[in-house]
N, CA, C and O atoms as CSV, one atom per row, in Angstrom:
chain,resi,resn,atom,element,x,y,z
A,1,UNK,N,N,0.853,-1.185,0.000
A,1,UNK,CA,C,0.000,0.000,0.000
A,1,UNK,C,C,0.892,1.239,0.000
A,1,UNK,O,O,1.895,1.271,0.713
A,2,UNK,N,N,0.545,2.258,-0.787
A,2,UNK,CA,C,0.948,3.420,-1.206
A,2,UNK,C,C,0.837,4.204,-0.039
A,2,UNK,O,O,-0.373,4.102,0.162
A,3,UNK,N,N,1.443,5.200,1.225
A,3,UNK,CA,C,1.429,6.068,1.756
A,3,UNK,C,C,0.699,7.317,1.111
A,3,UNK,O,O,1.032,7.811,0.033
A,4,UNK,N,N,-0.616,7.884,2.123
A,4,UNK,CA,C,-0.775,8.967,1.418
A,4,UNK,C,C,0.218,9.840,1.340
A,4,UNK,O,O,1.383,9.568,1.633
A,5,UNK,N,N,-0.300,11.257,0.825
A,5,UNK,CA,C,0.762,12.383,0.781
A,5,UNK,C,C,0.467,12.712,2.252
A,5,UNK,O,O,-0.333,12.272,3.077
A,6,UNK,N,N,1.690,13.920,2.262
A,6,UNK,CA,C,2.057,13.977,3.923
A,6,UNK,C,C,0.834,15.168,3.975
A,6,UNK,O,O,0.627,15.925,3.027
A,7,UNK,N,N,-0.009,15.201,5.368
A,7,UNK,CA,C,-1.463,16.209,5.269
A,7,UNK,C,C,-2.164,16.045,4.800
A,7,UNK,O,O,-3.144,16.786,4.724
A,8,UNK,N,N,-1.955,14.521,3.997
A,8,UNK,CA,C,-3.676,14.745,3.199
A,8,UNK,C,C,-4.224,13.457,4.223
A,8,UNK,O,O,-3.491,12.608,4.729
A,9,UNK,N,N,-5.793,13.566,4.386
A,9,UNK,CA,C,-6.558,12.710,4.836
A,9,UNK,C,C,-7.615,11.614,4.104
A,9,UNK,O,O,-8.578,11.806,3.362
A,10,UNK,N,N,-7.099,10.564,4.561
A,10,UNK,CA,C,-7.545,9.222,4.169
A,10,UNK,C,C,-9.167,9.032,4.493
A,10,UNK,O,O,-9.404,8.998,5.701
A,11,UNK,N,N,-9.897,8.949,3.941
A,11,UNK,CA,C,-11.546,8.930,4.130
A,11,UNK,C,C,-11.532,7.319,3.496
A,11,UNK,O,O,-11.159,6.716,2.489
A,12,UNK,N,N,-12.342,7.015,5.077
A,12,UNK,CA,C,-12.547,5.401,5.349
A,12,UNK,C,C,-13.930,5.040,3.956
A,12,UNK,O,O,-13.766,4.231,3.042
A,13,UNK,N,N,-14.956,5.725,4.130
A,13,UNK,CA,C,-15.469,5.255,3.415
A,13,UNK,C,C,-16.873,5.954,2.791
A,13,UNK,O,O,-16.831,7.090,3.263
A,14,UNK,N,N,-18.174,5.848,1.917
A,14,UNK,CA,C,-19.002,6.304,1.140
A,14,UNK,C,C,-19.423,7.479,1.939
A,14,UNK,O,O,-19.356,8.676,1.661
A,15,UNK,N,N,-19.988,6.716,3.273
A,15,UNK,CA,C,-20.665,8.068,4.593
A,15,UNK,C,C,-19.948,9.092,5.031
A,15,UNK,O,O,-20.553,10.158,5.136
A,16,UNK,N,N,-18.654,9.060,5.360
A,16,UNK,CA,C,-17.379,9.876,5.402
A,16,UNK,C,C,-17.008,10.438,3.895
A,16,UNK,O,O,-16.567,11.576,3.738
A,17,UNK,N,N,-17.129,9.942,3.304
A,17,UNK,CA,C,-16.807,10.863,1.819
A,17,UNK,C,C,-17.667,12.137,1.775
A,17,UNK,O,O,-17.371,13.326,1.654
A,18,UNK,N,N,-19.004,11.389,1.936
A,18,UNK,CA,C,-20.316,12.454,1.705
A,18,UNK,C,C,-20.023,13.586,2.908
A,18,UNK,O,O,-20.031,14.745,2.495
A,19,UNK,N,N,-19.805,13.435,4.126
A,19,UNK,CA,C,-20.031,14.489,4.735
A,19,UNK,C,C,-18.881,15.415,4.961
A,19,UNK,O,O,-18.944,16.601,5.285
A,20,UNK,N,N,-17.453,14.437,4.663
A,20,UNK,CA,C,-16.750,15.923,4.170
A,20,UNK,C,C,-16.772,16.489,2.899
A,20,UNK,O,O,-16.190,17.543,2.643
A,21,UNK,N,N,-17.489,15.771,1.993
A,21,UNK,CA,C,-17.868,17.050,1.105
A,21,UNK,C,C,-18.861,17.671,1.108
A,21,UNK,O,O,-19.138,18.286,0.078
A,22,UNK,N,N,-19.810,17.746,2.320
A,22,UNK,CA,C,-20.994,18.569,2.997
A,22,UNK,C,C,-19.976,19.641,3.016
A,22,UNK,O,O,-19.927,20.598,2.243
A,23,UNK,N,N,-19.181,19.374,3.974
A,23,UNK,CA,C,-18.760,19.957,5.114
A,23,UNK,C,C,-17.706,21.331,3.746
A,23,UNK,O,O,-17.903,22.543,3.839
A,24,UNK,N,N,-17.044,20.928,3.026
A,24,UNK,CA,C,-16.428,21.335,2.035
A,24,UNK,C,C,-17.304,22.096,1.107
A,24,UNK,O,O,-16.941,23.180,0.650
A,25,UNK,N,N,-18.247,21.650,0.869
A,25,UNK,CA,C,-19.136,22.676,-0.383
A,25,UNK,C,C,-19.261,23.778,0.942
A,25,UNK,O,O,-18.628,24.824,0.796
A,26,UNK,N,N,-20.006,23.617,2.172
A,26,UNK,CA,C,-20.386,24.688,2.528
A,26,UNK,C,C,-19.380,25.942,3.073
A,26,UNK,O,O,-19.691,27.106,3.330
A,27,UNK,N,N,-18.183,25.334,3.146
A,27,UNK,CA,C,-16.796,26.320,3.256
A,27,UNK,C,C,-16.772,26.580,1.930
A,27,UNK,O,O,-16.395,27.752,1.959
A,28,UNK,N,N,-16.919,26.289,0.696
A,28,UNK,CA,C,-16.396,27.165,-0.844
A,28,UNK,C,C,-17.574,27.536,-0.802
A,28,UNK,O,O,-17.412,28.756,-0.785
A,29,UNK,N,N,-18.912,27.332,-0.765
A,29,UNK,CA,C,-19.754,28.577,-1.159
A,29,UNK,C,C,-19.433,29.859,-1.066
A,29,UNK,O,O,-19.393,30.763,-1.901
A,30,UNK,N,N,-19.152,29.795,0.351
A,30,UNK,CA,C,-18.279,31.370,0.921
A,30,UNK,C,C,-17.516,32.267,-0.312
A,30,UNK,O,O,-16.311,32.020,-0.360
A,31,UNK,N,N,-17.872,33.022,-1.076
A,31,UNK,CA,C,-16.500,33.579,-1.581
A,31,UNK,C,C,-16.597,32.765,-3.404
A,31,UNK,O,O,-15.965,32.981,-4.438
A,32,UNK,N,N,-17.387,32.085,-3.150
A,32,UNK,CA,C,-17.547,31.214,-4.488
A,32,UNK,C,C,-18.124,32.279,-5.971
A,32,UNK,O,O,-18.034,31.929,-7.148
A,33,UNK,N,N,-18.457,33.045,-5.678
A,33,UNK,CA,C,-19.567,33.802,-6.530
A,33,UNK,C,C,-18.198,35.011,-7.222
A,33,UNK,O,O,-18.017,35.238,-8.418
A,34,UNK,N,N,-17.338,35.666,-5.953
A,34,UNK,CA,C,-16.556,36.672,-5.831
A,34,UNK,C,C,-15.232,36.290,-6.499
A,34,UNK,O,O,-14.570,37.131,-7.106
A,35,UNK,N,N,-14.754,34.677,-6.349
A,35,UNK,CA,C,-13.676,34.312,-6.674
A,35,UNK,C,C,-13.946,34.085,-8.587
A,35,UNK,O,O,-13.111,34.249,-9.476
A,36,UNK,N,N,-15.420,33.661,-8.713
A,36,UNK,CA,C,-15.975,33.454,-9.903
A,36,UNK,C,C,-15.785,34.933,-11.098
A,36,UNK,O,O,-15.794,34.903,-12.328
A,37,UNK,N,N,-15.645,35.957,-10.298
A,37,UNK,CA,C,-16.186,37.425,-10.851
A,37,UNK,C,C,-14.871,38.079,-10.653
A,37,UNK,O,O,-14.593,39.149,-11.195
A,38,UNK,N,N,-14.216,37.556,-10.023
A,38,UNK,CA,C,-12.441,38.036,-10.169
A,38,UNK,C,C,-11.691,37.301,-10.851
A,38,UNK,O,O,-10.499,37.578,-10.981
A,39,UNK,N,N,-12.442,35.853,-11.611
A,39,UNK,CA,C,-11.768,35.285,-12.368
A,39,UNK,C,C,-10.230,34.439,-11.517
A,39,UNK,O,O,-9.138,34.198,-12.032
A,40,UNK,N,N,-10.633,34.199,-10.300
A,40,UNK,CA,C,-9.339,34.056,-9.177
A,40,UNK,C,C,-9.191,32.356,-9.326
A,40,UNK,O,O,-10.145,31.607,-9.113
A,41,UNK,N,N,-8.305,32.042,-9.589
A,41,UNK,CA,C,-7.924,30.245,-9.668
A,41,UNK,C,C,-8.482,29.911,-7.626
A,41,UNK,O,O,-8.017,30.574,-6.699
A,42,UNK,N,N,-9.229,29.084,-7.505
A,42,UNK,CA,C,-9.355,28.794,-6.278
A,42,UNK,C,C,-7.766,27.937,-5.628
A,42,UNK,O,O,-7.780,26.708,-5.551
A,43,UNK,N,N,-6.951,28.440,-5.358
A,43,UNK,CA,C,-6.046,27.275,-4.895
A,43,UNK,C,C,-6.003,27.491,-3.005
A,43,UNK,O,O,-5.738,26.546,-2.262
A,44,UNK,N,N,-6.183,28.301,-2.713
A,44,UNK,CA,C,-6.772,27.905,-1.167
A,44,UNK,C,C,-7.850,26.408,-0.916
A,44,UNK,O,O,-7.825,25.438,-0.158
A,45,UNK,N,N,-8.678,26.864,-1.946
A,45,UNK,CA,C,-9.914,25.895,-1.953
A,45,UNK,C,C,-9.025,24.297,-2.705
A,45,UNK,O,O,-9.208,23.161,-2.268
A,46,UNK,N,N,-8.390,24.543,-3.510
A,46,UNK,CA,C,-8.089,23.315,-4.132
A,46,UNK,C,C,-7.110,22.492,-3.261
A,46,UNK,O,O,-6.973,21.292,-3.496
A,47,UNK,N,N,-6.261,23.239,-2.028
A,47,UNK,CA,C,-5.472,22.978,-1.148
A,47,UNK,C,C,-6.326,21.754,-0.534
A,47,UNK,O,O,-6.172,20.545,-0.709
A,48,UNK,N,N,-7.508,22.623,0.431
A,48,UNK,CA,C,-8.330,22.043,0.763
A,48,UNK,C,C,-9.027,21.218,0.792
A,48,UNK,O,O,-9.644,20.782,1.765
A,49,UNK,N,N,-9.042,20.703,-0.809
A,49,UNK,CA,C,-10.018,19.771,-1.568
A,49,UNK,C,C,-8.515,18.849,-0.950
A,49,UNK,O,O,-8.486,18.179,0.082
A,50,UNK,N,N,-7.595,19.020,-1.726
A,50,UNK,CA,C,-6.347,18.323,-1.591
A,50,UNK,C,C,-6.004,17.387,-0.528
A,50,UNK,O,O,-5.942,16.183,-0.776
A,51,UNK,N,N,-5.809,17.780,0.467
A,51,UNK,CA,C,-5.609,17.755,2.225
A,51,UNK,C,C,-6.726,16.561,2.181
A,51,UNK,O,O,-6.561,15.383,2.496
A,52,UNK,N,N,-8.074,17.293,1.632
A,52,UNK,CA,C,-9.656,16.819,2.510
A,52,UNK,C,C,-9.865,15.021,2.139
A,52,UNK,O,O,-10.912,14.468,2.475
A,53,UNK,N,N,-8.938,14.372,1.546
A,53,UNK,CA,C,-8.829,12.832,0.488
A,53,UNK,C,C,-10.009,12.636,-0.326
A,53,UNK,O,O,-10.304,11.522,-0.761
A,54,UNK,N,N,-10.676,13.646,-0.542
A,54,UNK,CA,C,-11.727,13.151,-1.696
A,54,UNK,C,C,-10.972,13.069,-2.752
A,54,UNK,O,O,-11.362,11.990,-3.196
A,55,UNK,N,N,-10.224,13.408,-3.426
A,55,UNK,CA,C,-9.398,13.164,-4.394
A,55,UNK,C,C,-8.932,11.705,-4.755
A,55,UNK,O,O,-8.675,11.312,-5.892
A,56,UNK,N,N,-8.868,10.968,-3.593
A,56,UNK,CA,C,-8.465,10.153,-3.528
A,56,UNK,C,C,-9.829,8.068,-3.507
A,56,UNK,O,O,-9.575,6.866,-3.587
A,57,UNK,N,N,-11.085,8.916,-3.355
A,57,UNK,CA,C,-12.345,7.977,-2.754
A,57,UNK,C,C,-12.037,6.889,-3.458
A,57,UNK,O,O,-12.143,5.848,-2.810
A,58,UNK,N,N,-11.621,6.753,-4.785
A,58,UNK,CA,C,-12.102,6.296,-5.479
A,58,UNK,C,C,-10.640,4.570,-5.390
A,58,UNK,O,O,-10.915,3.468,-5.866
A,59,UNK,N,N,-9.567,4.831,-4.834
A,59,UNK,CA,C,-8.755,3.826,-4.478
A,59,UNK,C,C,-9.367,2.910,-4.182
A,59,UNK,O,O,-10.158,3.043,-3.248
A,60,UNK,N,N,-9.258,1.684,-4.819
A,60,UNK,CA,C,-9.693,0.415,-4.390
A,60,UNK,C,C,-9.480,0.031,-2.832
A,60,UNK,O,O,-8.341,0.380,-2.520
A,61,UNK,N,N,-10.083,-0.493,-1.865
A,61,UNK,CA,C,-10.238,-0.783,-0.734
A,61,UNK,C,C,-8.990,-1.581,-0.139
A,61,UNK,O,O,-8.505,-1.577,0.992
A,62,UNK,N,N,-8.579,-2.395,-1.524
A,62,UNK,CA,C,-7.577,-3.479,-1.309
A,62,UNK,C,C,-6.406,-2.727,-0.922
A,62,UNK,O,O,-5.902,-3.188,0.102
A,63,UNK,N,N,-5.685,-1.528,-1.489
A,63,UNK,CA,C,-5.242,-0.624,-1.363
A,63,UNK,C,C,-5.100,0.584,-0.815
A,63,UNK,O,O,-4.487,1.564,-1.237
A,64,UNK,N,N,-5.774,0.417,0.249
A,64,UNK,CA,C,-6.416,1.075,1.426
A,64,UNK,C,C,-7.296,2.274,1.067
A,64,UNK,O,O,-7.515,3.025,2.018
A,65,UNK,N,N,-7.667,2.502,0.280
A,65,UNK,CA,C,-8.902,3.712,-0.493
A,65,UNK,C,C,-10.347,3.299,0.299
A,65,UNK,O,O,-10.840,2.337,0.888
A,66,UNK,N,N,-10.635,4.486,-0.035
A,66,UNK,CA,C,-12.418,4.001,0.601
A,66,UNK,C,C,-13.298,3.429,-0.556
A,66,UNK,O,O,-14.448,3.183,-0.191
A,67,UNK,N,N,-12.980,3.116,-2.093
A,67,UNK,CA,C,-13.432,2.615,-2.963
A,67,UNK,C,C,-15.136,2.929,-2.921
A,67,UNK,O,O,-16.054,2.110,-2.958
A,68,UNK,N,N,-15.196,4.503,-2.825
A,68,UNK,CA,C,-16.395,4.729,-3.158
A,68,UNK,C,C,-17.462,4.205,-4.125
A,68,UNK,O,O,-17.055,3.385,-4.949
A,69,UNK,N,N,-18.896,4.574,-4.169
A,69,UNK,CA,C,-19.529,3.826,-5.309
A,69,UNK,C,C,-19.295,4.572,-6.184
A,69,UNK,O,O,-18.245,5.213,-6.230
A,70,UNK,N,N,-20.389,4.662,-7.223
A,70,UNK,CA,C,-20.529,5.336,-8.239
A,70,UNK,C,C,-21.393,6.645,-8.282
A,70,UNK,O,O,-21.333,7.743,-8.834
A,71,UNK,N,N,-22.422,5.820,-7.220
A,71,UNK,CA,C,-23.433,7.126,-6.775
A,71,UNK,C,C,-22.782,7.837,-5.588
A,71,UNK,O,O,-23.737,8.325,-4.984
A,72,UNK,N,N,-21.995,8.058,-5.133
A,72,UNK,CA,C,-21.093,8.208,-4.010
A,72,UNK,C,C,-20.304,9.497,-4.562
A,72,UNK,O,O,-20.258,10.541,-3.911
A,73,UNK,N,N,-19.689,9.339,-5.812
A,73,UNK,CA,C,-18.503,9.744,-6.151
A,73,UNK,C,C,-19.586,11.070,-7.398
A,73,UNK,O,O,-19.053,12.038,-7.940
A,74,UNK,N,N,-20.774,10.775,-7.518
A,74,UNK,CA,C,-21.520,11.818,-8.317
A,74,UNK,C,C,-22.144,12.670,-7.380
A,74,UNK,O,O,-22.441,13.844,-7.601
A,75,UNK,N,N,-22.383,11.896,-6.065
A,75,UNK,CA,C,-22.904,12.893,-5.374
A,75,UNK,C,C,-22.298,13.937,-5.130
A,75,UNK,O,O,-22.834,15.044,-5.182
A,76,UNK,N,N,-20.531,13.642,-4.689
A,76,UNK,CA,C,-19.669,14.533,-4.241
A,76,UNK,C,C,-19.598,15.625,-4.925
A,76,UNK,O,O,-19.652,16.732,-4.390
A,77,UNK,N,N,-19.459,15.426,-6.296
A,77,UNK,CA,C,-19.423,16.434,-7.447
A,77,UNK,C,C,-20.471,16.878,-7.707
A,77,UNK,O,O,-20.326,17.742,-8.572
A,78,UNK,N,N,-21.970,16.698,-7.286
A,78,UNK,CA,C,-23.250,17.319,-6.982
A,78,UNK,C,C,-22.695,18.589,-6.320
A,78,UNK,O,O,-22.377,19.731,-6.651
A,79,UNK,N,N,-22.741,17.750,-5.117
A,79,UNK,CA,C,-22.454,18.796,-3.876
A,79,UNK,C,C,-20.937,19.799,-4.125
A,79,UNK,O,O,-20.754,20.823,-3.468
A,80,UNK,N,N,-20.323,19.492,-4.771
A,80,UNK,CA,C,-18.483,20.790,-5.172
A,80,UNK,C,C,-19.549,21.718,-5.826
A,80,UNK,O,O,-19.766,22.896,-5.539
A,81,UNK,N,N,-20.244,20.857,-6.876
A,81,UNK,CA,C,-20.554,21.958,-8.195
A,81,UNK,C,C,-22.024,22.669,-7.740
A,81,UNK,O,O,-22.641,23.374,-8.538
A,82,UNK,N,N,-22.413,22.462,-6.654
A,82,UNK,CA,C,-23.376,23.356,-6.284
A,82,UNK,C,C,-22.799,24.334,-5.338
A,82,UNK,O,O,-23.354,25.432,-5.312
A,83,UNK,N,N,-21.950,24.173,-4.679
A,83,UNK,CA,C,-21.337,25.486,-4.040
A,83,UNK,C,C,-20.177,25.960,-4.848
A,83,UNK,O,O,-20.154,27.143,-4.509
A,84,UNK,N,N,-19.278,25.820,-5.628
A,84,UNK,CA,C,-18.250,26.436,-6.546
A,84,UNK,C,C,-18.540,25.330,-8.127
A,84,UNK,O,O,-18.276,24.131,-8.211
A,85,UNK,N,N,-19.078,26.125,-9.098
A,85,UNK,CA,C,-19.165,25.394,-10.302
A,85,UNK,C,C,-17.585,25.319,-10.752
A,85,UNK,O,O,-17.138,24.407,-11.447
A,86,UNK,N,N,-16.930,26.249,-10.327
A,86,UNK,CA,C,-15.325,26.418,-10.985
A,86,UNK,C,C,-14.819,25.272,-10.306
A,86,UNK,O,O,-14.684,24.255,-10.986
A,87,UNK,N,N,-14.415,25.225,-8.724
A,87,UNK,CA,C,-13.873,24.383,-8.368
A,87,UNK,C,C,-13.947,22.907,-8.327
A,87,UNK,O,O,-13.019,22.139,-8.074
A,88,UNK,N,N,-15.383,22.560,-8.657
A,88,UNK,CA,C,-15.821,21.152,-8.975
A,88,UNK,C,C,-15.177,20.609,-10.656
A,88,UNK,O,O,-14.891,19.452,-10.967
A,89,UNK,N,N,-15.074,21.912,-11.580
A,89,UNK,CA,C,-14.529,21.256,-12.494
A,89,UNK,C,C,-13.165,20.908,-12.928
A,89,UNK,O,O,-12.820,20.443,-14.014
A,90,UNK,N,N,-12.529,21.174,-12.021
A,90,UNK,CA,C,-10.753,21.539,-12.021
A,90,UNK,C,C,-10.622,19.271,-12.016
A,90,UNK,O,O,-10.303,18.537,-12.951
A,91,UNK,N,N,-11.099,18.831,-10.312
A,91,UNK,CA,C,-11.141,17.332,-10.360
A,91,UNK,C,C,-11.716,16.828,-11.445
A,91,UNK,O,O,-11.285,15.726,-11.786
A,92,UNK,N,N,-12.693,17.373,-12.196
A,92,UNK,CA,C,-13.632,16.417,-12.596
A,92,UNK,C,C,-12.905,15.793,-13.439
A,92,UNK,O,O,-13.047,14.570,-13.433
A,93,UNK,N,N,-12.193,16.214,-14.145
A,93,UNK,CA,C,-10.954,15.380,-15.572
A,93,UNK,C,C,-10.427,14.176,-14.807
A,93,UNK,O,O,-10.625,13.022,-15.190
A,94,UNK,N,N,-9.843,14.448,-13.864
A,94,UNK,CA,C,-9.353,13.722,-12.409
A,94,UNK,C,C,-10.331,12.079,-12.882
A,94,UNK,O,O,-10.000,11.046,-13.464
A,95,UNK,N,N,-11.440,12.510,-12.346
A,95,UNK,CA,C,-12.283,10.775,-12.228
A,95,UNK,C,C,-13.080,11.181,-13.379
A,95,UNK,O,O,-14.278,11.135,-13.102
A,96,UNK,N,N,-12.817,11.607,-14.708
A,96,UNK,CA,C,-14.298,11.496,-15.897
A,96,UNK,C,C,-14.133,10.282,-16.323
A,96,UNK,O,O,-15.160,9.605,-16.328
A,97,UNK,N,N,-12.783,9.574,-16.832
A,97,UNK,CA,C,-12.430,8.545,-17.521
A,97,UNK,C,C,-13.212,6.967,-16.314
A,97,UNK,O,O,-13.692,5.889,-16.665
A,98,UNK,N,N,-13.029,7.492,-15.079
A,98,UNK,CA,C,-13.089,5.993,-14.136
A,98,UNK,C,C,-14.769,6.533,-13.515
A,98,UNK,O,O,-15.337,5.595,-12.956
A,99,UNK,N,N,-15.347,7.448,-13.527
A,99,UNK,CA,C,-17.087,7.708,-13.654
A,99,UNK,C,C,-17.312,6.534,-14.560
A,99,UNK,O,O,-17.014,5.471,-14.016
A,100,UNK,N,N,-17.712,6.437,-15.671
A,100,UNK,CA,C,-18.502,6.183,-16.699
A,100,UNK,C,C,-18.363,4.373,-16.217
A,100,UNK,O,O,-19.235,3.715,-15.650
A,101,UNK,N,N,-17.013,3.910,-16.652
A,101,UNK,CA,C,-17.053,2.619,-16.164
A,101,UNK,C,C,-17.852,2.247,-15.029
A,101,UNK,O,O,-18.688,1.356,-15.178
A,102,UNK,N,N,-17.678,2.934,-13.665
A,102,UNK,CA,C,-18.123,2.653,-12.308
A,102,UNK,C,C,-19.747,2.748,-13.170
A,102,UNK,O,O,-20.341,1.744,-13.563
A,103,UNK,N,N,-20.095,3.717,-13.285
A,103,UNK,CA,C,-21.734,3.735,-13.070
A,103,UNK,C,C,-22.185,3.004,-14.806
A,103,UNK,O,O,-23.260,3.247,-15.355
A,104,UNK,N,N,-21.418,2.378,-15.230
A,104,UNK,CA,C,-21.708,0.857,-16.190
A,104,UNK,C,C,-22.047,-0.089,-15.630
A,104,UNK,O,O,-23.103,-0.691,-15.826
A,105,UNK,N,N,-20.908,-0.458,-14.575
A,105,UNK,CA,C,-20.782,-1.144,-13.812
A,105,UNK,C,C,-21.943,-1.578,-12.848
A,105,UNK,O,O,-22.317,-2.617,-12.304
A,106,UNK,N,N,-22.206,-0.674,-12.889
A,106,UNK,CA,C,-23.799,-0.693,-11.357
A,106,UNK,C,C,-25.158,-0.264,-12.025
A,106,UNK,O,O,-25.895,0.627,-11.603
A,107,UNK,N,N,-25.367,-1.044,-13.133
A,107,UNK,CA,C,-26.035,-0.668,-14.494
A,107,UNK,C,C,-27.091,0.332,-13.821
A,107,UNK,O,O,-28.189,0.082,-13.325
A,108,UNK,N,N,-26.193,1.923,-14.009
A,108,UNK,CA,C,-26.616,3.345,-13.847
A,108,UNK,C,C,-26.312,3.539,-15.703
A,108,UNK,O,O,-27.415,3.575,-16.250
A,109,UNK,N,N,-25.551,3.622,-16.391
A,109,UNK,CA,C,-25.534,4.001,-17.478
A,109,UNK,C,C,-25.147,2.727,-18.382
A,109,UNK,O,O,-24.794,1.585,-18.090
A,110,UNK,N,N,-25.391,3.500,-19.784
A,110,UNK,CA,C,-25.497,2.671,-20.986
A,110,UNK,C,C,-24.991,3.793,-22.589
A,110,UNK,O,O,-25.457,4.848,-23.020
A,111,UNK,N,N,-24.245,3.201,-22.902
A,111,UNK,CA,C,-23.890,3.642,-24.468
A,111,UNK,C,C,-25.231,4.166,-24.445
A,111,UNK,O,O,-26.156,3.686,-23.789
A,112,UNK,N,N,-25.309,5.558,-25.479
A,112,UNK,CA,C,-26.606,5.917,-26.282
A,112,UNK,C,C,-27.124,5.017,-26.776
A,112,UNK,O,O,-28.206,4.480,-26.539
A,113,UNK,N,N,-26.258,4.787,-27.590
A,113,UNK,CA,C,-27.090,3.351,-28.854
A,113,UNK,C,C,-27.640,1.846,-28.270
A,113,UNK,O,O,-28.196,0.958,-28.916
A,114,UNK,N,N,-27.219,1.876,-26.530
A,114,UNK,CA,C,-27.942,0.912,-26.060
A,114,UNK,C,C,-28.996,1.461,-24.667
A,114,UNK,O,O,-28.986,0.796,-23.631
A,115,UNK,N,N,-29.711,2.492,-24.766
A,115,UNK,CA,C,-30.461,2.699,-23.845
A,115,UNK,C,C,-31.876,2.214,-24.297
A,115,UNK,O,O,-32.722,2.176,-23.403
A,116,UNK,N,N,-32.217,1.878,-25.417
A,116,UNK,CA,C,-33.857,1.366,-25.503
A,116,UNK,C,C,-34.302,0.683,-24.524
A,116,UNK,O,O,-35.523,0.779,-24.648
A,117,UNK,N,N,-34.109,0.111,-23.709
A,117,UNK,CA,C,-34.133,-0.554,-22.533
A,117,UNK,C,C,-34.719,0.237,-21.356
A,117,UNK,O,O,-33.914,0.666,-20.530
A,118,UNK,N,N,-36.289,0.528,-21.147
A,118,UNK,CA,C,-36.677,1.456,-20.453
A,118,UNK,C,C,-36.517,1.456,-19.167
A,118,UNK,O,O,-36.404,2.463,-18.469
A,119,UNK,N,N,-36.498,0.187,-18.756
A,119,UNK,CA,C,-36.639,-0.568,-17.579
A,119,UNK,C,C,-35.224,0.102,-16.548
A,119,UNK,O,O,-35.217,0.214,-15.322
A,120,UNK,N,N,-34.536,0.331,-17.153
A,120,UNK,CA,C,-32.806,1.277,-16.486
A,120,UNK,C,C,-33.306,3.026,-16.279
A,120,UNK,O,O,-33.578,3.883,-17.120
A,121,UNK,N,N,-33.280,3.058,-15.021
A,121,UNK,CA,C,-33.510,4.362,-14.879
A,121,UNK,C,C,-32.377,5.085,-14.827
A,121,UNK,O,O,-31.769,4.755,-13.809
A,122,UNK,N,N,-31.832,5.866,-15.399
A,122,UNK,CA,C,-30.735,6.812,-15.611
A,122,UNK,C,C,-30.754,8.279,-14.955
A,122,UNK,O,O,-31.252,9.282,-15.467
A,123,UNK,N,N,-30.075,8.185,-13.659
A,123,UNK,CA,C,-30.106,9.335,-13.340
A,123,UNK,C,C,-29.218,10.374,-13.710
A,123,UNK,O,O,-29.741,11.470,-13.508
A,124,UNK,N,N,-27.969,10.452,-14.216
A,124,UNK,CA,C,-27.193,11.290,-14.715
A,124,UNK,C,C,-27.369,11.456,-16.390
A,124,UNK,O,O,-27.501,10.552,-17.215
A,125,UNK,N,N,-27.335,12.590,-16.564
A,125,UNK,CA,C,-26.941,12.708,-17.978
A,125,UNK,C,C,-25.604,12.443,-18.696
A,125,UNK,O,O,-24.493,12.712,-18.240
A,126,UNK,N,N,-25.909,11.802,-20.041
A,126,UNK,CA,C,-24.544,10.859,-19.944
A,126,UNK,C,C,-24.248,11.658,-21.605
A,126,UNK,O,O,-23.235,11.385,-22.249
């Protein structure tokens, strides 16, 4: 197992993911609108994100990660991109490629060309 980085925090698992990124959207709202309108790179906030191991949820368990779900790891980015739309999109490149698989995986999504299948309720837009 990989050592985290030195200061950043290891989040055990889905319930702990979610509420420090409660806890995180409602510290970037603050200032979110102002940093938006000064055109200001958030890196206080991205520190933060940094430190906070959501960056990290998505590590397989085996490997000591909290191996978030799929709905887990959309919520988080619910909750960034409703209090800073800027700062939620800086990660999102981060997990876009390992999203899509996960929520395949947990038949949440489907290729366009294979959604005829009504019976799959799709909550994200894909």
């Amino acid at each position: 197992m990989t050592a985290p980085a030195p200061g950043a925090h290891v989040v055990a698992d889905d319930a702990e993911a979610l509420a420090v990124a409660r806890a995180l959207a409602a510290e970037f709202r603050t200032g979110a609108s102002a940093r938006d309108a000064e055109r200001r790179l958030p890196r206080p906030e991205l520190d933060r994100l940094s430190a906070s191991g959501l960056l990290a949820v998505t590590v397989p368990a085996e490997h000591g990660g909290a191996d978030v779900s799929a709905l887990t790891l959309a919520e988080i980015f619910r909750l960034l991109g409703a209090a800073d739309t800027s700062l939620a999109q800086i990660p999102q490149s981060r997990f876009g490629e390992g999203v899509l698989p996960l929520l395949a995986g947990a038949g949440l999504w489907r290729h366009p060309d294979e959604r005829r299948d009504t019976s799959v309720q799709v909550p994200f837009a894909a």
